[in-house]
Structures are given as structure tokens and as C-alpha cells.
MISEVEX-45971 format. One record per atom (N, C-alpha, C, O): residue number from 1; y negated, z negated, x; chain. Coordinates in steps of 0.2 Angstrom, whole numbers, always signed. Each point is the difference from the previous one (the first is absolute). Example, Ala and Ser with C-alpha at 12.3 -4.5 7.8 and 13.67 -1.06 7.14 Angstrom:
residues 2
  num     c2     c3     c1  chaine
    1    +28    -39    +66       A
    1     -6     +0     -4       A
    1     -6     +0     +4       A
    1     +1     -3     +5       A
    2     -6     +7     -7       A
    2     -6     -1     +4       A
    2     -5     -3     -4       A
    2     -6     -1     +3       A
This chain:
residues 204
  num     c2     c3     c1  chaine
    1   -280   +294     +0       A
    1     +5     +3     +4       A
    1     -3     +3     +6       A
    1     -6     +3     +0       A
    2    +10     -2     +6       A
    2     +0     +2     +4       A
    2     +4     +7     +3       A
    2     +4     +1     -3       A
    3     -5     +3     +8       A
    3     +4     +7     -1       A
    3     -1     -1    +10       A
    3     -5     -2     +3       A
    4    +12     +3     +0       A
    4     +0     +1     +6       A
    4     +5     +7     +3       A
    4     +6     +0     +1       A
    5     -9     +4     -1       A
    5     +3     +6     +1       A
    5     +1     +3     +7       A
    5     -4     +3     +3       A
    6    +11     -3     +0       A
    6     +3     +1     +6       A
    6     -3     +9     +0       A
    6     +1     +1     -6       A
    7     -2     +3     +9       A
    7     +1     +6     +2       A
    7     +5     +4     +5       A
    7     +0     -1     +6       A
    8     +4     +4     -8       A
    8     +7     +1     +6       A
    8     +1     +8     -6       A
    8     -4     +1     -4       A
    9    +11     +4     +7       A
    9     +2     +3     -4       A
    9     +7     -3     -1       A
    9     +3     -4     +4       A
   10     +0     +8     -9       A
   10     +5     -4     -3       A
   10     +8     +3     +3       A
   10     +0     +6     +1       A
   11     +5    -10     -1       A
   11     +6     +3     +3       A
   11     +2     -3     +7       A
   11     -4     -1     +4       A
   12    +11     +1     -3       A
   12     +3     -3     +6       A
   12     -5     +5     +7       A
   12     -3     -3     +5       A
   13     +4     +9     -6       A
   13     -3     +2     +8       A
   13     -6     -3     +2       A
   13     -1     -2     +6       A
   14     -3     +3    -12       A
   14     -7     -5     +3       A
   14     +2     -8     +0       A
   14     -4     -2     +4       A
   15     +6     -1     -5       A
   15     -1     -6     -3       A
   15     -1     -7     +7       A
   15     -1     -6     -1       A
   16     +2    +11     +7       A
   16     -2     -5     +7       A
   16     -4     +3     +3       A
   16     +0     -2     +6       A
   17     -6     +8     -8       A
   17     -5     +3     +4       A
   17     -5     -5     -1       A
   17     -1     -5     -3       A
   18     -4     +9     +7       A
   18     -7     -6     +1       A
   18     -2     +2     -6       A
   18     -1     -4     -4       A
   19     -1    +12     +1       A
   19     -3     +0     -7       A
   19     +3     -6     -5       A
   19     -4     +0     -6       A
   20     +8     -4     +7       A
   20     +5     -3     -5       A
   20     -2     -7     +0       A
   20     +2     -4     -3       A
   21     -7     +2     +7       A
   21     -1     -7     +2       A
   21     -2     -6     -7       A
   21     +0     -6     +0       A
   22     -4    +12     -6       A
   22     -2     -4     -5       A
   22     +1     -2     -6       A
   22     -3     -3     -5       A
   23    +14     +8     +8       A
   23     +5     +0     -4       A
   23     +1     -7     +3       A
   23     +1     -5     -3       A
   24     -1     +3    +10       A
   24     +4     -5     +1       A
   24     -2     -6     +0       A
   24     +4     -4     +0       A
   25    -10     +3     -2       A
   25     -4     -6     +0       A
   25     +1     +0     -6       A
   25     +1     -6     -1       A
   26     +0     +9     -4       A
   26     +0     -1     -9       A
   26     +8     -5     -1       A
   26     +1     -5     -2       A
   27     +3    +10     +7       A
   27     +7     -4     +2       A
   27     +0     -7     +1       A
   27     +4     -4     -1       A
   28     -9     +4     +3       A
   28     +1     -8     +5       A
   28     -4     -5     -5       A
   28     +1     -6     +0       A
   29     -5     +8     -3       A
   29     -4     -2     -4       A
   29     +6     -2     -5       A
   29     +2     -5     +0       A
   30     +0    +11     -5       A
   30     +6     -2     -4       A
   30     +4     -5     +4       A
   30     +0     -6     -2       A
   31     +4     +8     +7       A
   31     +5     -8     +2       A
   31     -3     -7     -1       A
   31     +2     -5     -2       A
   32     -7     +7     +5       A
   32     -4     -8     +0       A
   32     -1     -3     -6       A
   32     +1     -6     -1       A
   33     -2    +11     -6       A
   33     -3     -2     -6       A
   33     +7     -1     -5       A
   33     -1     -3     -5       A
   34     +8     +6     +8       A
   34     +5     +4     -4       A
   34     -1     +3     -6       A
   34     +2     -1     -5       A
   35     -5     +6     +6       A
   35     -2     +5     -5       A
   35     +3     +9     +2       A
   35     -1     +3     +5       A
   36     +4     -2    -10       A
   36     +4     +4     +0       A
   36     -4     +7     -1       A
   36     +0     +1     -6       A
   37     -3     +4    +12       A
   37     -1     +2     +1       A
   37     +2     +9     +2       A
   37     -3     +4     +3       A
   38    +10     -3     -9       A
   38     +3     +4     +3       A
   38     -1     +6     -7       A
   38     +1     +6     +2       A
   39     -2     -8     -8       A
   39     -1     +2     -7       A
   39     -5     +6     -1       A
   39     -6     -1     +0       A
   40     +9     +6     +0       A
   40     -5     +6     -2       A
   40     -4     +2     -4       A
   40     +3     +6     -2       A
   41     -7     -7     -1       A
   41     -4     +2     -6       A
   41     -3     +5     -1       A
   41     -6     +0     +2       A
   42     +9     +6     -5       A
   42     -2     +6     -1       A
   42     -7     +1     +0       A
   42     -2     +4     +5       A
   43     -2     -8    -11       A
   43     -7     -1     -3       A
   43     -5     +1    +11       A
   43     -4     +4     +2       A
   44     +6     -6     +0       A
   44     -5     -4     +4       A
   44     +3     +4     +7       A
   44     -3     +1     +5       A
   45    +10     +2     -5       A
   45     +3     +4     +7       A
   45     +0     -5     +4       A
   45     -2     +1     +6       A
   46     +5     -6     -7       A
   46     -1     -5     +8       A
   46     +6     -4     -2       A
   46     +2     +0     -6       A
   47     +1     -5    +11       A
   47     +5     -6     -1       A
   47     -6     -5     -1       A
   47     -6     +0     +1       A
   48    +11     -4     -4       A
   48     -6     -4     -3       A
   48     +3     -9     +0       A
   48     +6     -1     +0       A
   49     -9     -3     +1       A
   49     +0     -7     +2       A
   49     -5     -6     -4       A
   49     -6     +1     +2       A
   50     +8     -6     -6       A
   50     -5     -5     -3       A
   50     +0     -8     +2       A
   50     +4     -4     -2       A
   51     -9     +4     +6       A
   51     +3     -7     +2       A
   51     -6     -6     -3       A
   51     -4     +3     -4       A
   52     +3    -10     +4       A
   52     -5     -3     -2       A
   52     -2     -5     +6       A
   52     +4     -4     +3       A
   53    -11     +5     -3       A
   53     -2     -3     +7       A
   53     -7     -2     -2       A
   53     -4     +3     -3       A
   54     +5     -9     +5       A
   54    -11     -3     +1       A
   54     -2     +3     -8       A
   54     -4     +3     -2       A
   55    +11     -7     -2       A
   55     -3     -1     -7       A
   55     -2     +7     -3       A
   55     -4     +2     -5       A
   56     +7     +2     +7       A
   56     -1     +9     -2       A
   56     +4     +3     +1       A
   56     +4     -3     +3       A
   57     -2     +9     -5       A
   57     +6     +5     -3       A
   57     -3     +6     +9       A
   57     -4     +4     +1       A
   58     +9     -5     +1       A
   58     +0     +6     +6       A
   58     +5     +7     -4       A
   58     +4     +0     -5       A
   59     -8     +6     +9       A
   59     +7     +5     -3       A
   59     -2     +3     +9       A
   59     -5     +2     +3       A
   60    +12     -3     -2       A
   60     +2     +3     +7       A
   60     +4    +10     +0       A
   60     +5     +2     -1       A
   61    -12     +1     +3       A
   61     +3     +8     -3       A
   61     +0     +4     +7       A
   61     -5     -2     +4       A
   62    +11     +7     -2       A
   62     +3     +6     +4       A
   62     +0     +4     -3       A
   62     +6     +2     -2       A
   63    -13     +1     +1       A
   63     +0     +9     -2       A
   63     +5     +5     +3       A
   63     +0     +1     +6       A
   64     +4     +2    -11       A
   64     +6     +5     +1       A
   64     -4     +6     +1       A
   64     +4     +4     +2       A
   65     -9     -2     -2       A
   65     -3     +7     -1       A
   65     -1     +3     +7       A
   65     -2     +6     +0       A
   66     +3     -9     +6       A
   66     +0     +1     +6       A
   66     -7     -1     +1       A
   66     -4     +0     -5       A
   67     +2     -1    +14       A
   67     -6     +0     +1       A
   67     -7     +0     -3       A
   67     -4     -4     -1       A
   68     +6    +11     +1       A
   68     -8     +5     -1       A
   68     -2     -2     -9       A
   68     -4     +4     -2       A
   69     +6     -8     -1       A
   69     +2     +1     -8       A
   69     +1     -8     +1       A
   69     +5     -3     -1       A
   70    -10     +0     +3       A
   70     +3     -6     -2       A
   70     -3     -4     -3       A
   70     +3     -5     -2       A
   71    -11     +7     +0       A
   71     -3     -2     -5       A
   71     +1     +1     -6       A
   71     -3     -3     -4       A
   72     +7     +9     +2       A
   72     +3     +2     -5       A
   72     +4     -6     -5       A
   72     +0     +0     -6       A
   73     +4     -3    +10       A
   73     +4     -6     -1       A
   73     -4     -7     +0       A
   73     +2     -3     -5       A
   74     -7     +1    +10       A
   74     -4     -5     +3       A
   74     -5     -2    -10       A
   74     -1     -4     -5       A
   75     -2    +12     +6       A
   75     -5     -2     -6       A
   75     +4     +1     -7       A
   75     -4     -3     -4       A
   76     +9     +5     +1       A
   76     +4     +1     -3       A
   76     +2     -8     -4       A
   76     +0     -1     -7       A
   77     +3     -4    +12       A
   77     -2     -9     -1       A
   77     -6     -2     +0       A
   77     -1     -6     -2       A
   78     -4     +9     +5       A
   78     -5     -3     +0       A
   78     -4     +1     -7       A
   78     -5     -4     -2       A
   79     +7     +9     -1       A
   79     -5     +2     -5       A
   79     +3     -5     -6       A
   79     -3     -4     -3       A
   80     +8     +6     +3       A
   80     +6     -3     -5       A
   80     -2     -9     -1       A
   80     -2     -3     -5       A
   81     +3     +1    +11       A
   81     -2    -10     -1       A
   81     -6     +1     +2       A
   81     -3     -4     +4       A
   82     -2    +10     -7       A
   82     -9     -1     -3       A
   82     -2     -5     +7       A
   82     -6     -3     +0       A
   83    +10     +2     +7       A
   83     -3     -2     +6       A
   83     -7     +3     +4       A
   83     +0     +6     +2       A
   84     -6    -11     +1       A
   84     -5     +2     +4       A
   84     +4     +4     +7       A
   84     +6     -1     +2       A
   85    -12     +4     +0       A
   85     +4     +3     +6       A
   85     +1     -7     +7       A
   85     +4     +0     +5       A
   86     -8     -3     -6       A
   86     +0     -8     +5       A
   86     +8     -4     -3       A
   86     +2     -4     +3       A
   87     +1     +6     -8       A
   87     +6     -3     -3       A
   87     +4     +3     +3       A
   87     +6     -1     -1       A
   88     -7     +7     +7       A
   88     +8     +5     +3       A
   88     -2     -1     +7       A
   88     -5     +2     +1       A
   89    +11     -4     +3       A
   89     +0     +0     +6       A
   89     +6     +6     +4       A
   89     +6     +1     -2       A
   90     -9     +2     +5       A
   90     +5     +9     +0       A
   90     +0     -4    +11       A
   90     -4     -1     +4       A
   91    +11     +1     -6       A
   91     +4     -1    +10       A
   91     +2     +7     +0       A
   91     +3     +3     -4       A
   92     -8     +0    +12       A
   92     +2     +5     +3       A
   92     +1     +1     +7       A
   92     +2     -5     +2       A
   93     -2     +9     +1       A
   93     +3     +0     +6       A
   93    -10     +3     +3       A
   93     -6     +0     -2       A
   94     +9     +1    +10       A
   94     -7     +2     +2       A
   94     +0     +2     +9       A
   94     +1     -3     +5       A
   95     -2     +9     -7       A
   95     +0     +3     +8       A
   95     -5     -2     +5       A
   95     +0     +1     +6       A
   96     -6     -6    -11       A
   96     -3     -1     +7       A
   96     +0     -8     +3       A
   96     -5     -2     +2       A
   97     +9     +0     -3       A
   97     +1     -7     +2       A
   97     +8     -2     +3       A
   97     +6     +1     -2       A
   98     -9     -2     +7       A
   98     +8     -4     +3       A
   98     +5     -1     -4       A
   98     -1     -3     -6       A
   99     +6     +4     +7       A
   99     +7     -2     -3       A
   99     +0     -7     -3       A
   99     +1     -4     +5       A
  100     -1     +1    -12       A
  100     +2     -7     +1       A
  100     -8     -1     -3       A
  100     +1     -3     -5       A
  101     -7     +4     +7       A
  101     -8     -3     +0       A
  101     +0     +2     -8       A
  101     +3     +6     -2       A
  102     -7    -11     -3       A
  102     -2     +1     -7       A
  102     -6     -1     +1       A
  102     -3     -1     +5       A
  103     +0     +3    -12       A
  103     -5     +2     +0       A
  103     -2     -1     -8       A
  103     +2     +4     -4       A
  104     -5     -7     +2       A
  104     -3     -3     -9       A
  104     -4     +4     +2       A
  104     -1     +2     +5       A
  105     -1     +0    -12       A
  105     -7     +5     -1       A
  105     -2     -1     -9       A
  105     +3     +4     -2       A
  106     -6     -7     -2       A
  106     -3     +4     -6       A
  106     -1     +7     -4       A
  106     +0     +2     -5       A
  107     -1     +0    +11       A
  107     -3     +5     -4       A
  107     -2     +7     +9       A
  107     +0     -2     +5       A
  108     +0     +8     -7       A
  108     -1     +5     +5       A
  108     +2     +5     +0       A
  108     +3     +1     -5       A
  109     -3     +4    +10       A
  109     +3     +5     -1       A
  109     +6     +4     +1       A
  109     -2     +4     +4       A
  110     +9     -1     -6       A
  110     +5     -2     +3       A
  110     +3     +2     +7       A
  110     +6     +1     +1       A
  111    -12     +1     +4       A
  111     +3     +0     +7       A
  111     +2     +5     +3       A
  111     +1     +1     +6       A
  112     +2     +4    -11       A
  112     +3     +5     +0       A
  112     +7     +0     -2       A
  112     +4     +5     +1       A
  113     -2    -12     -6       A
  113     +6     -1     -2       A
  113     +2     +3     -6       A
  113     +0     -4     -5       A
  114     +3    +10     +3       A
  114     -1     +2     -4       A
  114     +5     -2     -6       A
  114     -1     +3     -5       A
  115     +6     -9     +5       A
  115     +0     -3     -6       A
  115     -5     -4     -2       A
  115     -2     +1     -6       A
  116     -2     -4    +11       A
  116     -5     -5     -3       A
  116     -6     +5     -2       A
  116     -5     -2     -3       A
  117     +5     +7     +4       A
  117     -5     +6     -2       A
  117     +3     +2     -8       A
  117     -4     +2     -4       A
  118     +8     -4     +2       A
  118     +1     +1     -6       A
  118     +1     -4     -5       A
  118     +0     +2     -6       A
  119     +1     -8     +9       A
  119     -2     -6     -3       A
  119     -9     +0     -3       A
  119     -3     -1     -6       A
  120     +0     +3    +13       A
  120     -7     -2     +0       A
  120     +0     +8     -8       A
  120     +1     -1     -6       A
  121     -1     +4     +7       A
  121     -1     +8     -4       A
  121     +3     -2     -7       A
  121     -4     +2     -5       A
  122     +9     -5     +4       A
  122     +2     -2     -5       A
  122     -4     -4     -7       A
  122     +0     +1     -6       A
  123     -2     -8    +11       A
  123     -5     -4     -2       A
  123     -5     +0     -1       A
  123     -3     -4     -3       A
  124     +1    +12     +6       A
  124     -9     +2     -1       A
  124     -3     -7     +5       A
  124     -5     -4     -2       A
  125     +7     +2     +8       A
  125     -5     -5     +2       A
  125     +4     -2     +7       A
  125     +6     -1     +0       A
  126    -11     -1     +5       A
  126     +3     +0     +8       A
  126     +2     -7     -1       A
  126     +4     -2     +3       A
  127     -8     -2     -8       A
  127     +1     -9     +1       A
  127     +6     -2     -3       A
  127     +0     -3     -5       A
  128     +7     +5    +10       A
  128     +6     -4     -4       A
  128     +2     -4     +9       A
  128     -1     +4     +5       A
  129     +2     -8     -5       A
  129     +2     -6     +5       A
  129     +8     +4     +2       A
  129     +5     +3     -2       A
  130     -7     -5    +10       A
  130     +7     +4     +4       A
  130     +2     -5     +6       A
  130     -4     -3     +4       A
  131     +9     +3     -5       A
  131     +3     -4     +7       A
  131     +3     +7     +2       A
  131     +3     +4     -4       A
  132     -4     -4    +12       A
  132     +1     +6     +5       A
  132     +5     -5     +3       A
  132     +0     -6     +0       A
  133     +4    +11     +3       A
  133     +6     -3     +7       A
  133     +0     +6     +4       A
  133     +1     +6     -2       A
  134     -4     -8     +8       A
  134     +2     +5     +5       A
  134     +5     +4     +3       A
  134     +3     -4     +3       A
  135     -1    +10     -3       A
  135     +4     +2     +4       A
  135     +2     +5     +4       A
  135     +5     +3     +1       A
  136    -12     -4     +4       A
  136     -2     +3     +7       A
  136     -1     +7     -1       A
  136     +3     +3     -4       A
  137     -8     -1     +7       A
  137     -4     +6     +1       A
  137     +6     +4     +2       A
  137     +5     -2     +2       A
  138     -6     +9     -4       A
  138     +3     +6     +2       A
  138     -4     +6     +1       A
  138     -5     -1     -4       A
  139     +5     +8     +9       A
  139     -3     +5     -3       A
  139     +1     +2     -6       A
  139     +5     +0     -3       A
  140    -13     +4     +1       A
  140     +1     +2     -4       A
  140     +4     +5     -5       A
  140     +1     +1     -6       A
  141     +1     +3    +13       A
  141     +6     +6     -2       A
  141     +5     -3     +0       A
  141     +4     +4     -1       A
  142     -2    -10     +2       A
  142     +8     -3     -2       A
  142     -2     -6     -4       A
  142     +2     -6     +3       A
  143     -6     +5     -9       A
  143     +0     -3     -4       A
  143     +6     +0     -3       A
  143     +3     -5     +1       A
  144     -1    +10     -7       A
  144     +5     +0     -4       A
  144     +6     -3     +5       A
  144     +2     -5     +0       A
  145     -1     +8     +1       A
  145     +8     -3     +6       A
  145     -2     -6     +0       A
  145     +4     -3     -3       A
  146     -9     -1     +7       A
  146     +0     -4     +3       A
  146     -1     -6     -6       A
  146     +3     -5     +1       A
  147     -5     +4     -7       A
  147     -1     -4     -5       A
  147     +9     -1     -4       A
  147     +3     -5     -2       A
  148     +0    +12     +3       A
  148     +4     -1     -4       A
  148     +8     -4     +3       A
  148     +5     -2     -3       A
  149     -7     +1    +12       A
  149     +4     -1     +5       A
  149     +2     -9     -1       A
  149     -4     -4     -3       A
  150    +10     +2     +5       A
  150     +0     -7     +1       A
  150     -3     -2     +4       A
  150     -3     +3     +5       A
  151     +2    -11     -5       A
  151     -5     -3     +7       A
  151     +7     +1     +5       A
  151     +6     +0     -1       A
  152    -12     +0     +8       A
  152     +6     -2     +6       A
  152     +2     -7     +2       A
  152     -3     -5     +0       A
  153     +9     +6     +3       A
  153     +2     -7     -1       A
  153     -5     -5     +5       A
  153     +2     -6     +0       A
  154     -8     +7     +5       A
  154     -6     -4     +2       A
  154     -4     +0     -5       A
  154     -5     -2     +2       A
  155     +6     +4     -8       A
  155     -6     +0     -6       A
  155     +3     -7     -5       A
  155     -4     -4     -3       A
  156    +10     +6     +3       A
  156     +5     -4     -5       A
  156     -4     -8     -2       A
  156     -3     -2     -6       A
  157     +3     -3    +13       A
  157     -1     -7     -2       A
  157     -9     -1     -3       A
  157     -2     -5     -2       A
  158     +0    +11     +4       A
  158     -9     +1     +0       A
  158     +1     +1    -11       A
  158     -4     -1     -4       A
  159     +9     +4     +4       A
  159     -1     +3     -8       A
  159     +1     -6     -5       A
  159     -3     -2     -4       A
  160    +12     +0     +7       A
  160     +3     -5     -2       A
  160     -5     -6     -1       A
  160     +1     -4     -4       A
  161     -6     +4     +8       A
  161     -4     -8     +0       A
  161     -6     +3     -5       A
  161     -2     -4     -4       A
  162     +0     +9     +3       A
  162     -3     +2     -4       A
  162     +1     +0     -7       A
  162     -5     -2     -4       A
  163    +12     +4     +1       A
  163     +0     -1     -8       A
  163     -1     -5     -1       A
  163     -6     -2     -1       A
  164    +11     -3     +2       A
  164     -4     -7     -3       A
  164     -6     -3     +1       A
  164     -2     -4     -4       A
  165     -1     +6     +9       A
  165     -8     -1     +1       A
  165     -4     +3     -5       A
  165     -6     -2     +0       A
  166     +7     +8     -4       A
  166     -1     +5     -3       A
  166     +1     -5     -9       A
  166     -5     -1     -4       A
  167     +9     +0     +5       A
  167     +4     -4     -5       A
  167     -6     -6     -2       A
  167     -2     -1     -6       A
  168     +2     -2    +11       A
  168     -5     -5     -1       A
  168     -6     +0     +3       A
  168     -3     -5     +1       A
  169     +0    +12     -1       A
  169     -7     +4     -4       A
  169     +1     -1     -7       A
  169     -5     -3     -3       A
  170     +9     +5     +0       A
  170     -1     +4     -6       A
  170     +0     -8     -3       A
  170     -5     -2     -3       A
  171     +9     -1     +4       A
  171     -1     -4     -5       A
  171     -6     -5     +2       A
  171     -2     -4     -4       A
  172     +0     +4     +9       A
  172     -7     -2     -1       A
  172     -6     +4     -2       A
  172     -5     -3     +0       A
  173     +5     +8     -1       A
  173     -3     +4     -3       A
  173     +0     -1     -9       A
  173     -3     +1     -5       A
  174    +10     -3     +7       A
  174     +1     -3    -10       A
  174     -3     -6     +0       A
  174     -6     +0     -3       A
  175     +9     -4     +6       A
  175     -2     -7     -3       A
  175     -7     -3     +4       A
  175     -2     -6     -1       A
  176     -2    +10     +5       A
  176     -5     -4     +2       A
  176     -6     +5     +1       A
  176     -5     -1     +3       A
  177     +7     +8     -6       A
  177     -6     +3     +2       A
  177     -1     +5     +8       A
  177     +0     -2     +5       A
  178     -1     +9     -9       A
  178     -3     +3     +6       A
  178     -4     +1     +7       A
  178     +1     +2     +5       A
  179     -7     -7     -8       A
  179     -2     -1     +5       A
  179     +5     -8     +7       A
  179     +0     +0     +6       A
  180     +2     -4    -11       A
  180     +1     -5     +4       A
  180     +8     +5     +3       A
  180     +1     -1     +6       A
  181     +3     +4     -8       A
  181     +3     +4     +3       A
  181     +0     +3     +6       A
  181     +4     -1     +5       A
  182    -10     +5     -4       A
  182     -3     +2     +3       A
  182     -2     -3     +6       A
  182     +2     +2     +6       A
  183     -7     -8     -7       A
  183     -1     -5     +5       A
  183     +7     +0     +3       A
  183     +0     +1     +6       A
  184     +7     -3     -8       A
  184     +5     -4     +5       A
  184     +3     +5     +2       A
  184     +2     -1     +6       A
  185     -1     +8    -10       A
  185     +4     +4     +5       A
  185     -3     +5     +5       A
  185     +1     +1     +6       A
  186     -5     +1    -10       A
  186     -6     +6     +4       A
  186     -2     -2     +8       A
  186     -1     +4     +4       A
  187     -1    -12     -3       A
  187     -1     -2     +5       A
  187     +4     -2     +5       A
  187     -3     -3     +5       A
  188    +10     +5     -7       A
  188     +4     -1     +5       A
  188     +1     +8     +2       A
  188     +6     +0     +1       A
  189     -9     +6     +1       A
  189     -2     +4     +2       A
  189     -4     +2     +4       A
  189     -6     -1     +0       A
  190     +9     +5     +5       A
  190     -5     -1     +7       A
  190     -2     +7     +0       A
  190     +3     +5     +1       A
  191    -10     -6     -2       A
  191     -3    +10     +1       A
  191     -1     +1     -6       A
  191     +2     -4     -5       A
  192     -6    +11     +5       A
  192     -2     +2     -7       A
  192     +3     +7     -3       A
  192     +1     +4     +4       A
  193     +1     -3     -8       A
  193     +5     +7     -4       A
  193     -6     +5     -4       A
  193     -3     +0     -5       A
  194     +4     +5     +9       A
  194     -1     +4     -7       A
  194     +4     +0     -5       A
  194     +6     -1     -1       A
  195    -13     +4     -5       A
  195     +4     +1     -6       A
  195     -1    +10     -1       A
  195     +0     +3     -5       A
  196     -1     -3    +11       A
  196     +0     +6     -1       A
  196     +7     +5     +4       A
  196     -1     +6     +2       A
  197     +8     -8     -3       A
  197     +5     +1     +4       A
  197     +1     +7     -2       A
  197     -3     +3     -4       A
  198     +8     -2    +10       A
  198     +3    +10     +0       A
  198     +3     -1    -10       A
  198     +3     -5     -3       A
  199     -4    +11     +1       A
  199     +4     +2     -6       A
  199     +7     -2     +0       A
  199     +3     +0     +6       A
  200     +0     -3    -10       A
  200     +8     +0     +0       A
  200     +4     +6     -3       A
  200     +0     +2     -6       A
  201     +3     +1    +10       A
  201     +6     +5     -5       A
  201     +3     -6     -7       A
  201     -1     -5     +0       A
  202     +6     +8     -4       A
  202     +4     -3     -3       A
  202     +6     +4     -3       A
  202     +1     +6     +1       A
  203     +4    -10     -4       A
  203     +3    +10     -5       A
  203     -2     -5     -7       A
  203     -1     -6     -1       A
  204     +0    +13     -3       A
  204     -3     -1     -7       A
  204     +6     +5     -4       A
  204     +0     +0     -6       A
């Protein structure tokens, strides 16, 4: 089994902000697969989704616990389906990469991403595999505002062209492995990111 875990917080007001990007890819992921992804399961705090791909059991999860808690949910199915941490791919968002721009990674630090910092804290260990989606720098004093804001509408088709591309990350990351993942989409990327971005606000 496999574990692909969007990051977003839960609820109509967020649910088109850039924090929410990794809600939207789980989305897109579920349509593509028709996996019913809307199921809330107390045990684990997240909706939840099962699809079967490349001869293996997908579970498609959207931690309800909001942001900053979202490892709480992330390792909650992880521990459960007795899953390695190379078994969980965690979609986030990312202040330091152009709008639209992904980013594979294995393993590292989380950037300043303070869900992905609870994932990592969760797990006891920085090596769990992340697809980043960029969505453009901000100061740092207008972090919270500006993460929880919608895209603008010259951001729009840069995003729109992104989920599905996002989409078909992940699923080469299922079915053909992180590295060769990596090789197809990472290099379609111009310039280099830190992984060291501004802190994110959230609400928790």
C-alpha cells in the first residue's frame, strides 16, 4: 500500500487558497482514479480515499486537523497500514517556488513548512518524499494573509496547469519510482529553490 497525503485546512473558506493546493491535487488524483474521497474517518481525522493503481492499494488522505497538526492525521494512517516512510508521499504548498513550479524531493527539511514540519516530527525522521507546488514568494510579515489568499486571476492558468501536472507526479512517483520522478519533472524547472523558505503562518 501506498499513502498520498494532500495538505490544505478543512472547510469551504479555505478550500481555494494556495495553502489548499495539496487538497487539490488529492482531488484530481481521486477524479482521475474515481475514488471517493470525501469520507471522514474519525480514527485518522482526515477524509479519506481508496483507490487501486500499479497493482497496489492507494489511500488518498485530507487531514481535518488544520495545518499546523497535520502530521497528527498524516502518521495516524501511517502507523495503522504498518507503512515505511518512503510508502507516504505528503502534497504541499511552497513559498519559495514560483506559482505553478514542482518540486520531488525524498527526503529533507521542511522549509519552513509548518505542516510538513509535523509530518516530519511525527514520523521521528526528515526522509518522507514530498511533492512541493509553488505559490510565489511573499514578505515575510504578510505570510499568514498571503498563503491563506486566493490565487490572482494572472496566477489562475499558471496553477490550473499545475494540478494535473502535480497529478502526474504523484503517480509516477507510484508507479515508477522517486527517483525516475524526479528525473521528468524536477527538470522541467528553471533555477534552483531553497529549502530553506520564509515560515508559514496557518490557523491551527
Amino acid at each position: 500500500m501506498k499513502l498520498i497525503a494532500g495538505l490544505g485546512n478543512p472547510g469551504p473558506r479555505y478550500a481555494e487558497s494556495r495553502h489548499n493546493v495539496g487538497f487539490m491535487v488529492v482531488d484530481e488524483l481521486a477524479r482521475r482514479w474515481a475514488a471517493d474521497v470525501t469520507r471522514y474517518d474519525r480514527h485518522f481525522e482526515a477524509l479519506l480515499g481508496l483507490a487501486r493503481r500499479a497493482e497496489q492499494d492507494v489511500l488518498l488522505l485530507k487531514p481535518a486537523t488544520y495545518m499546523n497538526l497535520s502530521g497528527q492525521s498524516v502518521a495516524a494512517a501511517w502507523r495503522f497500514y504498518k507503512l515505511a516512510p518512503a510508502d507516504v508521499l505528503v502534497v504541499h504548498d511552497d513559498l519559495d517556488l514560483p506559482v505553478g513550479q514542482l518540486r520531488l524531493r525524498p527526503a529533507g527539511s521542511a522549509g519552513g513548512h509548518k505542516g510538513l514540519a509535523d509530518v516530519i516530527r511525527h514520523f521521528g525522521t526528515d526522509e518522507v518524499p514530498r511533492l512541493r507546488i509553488g505559490i510565489g514568494k511573499v514578505h515575510r510579515d504578510a505570510t499568514v494573509e498571503y498563503v491563506l489568499s486566493r490565487f490572482e486571476p494572472d496566477e489562475r492558468p499558471a496553477i490550473a496547469a499545475a494540478l494535473p501536472a502535480a497529478a502526474d507526479a504523484a503517480e509516477a512517483w507510484l508507479c515508477r519510482g522517486m527517483a525516475t520522478a524526479m528525473n521528468e519533472f524536477n527538470r522541467r524547472a528553471k533555477g534552483g529553490a531553497s529549502d530553506d523558505a520564509p515560515p508559514q503562518g496557518e490557523p491551527s
